[in-house]
BAFI-3210 file (N, C-alpha, C; in Angstrom, 3 decimals, decimal comma, padded with zeros to 6 digits):
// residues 82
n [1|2|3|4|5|6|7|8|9|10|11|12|13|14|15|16|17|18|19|20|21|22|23|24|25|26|27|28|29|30|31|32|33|34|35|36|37|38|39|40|41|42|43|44|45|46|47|48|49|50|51|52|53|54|55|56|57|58|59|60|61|62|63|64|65|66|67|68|69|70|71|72|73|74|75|76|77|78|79|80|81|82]
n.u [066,559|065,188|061,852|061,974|061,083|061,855|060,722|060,694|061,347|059,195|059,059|056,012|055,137|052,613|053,682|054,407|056,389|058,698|059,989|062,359|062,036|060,300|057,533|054,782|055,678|055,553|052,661|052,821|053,169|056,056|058,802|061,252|062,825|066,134|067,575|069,945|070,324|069,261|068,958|068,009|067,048|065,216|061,633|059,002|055,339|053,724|050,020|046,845|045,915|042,295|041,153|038,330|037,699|035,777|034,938|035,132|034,842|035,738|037,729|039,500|042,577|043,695|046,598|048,195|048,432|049,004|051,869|052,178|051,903|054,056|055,984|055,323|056,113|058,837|059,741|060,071|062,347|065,861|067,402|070,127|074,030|073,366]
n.v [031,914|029,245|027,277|024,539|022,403|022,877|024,876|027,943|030,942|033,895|036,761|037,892|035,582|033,298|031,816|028,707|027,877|025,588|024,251|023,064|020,416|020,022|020,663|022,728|026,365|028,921|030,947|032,981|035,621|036,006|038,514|041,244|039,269|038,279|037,286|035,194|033,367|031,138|031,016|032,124|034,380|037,012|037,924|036,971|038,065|037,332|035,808|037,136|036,193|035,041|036,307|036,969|035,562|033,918|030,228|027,307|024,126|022,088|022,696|023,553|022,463|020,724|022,348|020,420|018,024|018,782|019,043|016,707|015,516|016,010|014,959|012,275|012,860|013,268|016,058|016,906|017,194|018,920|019,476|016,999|018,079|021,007]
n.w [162,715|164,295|165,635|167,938|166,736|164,205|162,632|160,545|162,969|163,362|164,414|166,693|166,115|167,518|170,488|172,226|174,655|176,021|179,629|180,811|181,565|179,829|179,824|179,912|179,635|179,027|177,094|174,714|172,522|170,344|170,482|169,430|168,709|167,039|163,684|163,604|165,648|168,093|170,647|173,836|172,982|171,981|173,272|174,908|174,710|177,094|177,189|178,131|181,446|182,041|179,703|177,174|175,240|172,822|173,252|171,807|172,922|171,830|169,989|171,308|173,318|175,949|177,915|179,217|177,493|175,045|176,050|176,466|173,396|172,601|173,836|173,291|170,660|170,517|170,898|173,351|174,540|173,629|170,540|169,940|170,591|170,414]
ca.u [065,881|064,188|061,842|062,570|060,547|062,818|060,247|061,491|060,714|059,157|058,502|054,506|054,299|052,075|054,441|054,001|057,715|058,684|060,468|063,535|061,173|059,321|056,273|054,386|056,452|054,702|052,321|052,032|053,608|057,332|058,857|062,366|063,981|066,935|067,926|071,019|070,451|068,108|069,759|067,833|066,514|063,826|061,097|057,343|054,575|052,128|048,875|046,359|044,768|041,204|041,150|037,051|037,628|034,398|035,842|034,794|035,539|035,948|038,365|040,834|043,567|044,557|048,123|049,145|047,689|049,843|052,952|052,354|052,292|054,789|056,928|055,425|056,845|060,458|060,009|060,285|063,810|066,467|068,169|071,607|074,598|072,892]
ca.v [031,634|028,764|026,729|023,311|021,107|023,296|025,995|029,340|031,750|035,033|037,807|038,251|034,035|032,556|030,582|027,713|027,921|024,435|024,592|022,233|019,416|019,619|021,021|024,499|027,226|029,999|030,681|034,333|036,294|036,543|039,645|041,684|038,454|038,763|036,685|034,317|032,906|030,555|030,869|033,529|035,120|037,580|037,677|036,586|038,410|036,079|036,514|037,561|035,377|035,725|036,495|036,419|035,443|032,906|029,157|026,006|023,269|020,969|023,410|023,732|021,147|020,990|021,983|019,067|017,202|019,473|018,474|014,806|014,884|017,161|014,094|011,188|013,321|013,196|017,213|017,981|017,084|020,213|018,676|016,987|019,368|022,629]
ca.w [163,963|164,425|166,743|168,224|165,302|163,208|161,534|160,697|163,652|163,303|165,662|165,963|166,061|168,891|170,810|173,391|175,334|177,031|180,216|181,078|181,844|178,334|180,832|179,330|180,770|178,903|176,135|173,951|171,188|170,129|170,083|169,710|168,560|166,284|163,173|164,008|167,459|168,570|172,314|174,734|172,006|171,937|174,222|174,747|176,052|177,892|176,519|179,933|181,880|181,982|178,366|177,493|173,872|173,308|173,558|171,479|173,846|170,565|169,174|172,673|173,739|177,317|177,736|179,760|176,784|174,569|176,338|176,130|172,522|172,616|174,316|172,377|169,166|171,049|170,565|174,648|174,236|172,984|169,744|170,401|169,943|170,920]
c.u [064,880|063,849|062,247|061,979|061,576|062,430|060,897|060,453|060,828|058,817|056,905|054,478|053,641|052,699|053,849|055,792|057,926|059,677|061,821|062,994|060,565|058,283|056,897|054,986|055,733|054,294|052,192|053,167|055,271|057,554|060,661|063,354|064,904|067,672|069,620|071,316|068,682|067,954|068,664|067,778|065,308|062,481|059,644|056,707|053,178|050,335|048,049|045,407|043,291|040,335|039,370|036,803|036,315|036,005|034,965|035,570|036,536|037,235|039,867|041,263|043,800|045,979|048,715|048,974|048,735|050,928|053,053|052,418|053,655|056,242|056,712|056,248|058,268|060,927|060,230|061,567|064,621|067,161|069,499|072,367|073,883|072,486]
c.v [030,513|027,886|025,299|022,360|021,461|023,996|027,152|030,223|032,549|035,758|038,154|036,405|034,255|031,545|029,727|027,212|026,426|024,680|023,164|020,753|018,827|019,937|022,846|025,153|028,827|030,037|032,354|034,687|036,430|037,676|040,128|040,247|038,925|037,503|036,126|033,521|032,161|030,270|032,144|035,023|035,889|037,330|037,559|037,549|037,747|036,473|036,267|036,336|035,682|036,706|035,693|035,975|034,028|031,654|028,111|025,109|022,500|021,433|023,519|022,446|021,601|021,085|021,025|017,827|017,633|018,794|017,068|014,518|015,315|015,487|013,077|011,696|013,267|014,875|017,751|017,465|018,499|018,849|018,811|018,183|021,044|022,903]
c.w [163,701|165,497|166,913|167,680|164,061|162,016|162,058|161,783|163,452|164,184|165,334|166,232|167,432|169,106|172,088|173,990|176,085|178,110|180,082|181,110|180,630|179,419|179,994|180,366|180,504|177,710|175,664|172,673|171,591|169,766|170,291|169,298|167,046|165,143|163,571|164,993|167,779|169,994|172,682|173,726|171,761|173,332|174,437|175,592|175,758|177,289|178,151|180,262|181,961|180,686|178,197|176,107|174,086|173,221|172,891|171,191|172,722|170,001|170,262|172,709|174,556|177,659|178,195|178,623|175,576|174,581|176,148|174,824|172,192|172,396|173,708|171,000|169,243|170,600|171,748|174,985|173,672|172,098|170,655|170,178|169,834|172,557]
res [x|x|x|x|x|x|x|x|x|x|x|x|x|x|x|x|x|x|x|x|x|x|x|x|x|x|x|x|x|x|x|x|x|x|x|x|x|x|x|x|x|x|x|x|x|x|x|x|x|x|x|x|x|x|x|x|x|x|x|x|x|x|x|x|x|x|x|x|x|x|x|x|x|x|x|x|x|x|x|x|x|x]
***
């Protein structure tokens, strides 16, 4: 299993999901996925909105900010052949 830079995925990662677009589609924990398949594999749960964890600003990236490097890296693309 792995993700679309092409590290090994584990169940338990913190993922950031891209949608069809390369635009954030959802962000939380992998879970139930199954070694051999990188297709509709396993399943995230969203971490909550409104989450009061503290926040230093310096330390956050805006996801639309995310996605753009996302796309300068030519990573909001699916590799050819899959």
């Amino acid at each position: 299993m792995h993700y679309r830079n092409g590290r090994e995925a584990k169940n338990g990662d913190k993922v950031v999901q891209l949608n069809s677009c390369g635009e954030i589609g959802a962000i939380g924990v992998l879970f139930d996925a199954k070694p051999g398949n990188d297709y509709c594999n396993g399943h995230i749960a969203p971490t909550l909105p409104g989450s009061t964890c503290g926040a230093c600003l310096c330390d956050c990236i805006h996801a639309d900010d995310l996605a753009a490097i996302l796309k300068e890296k030519v990573l909001d693309k699916r590799p050819s052949g899959k």
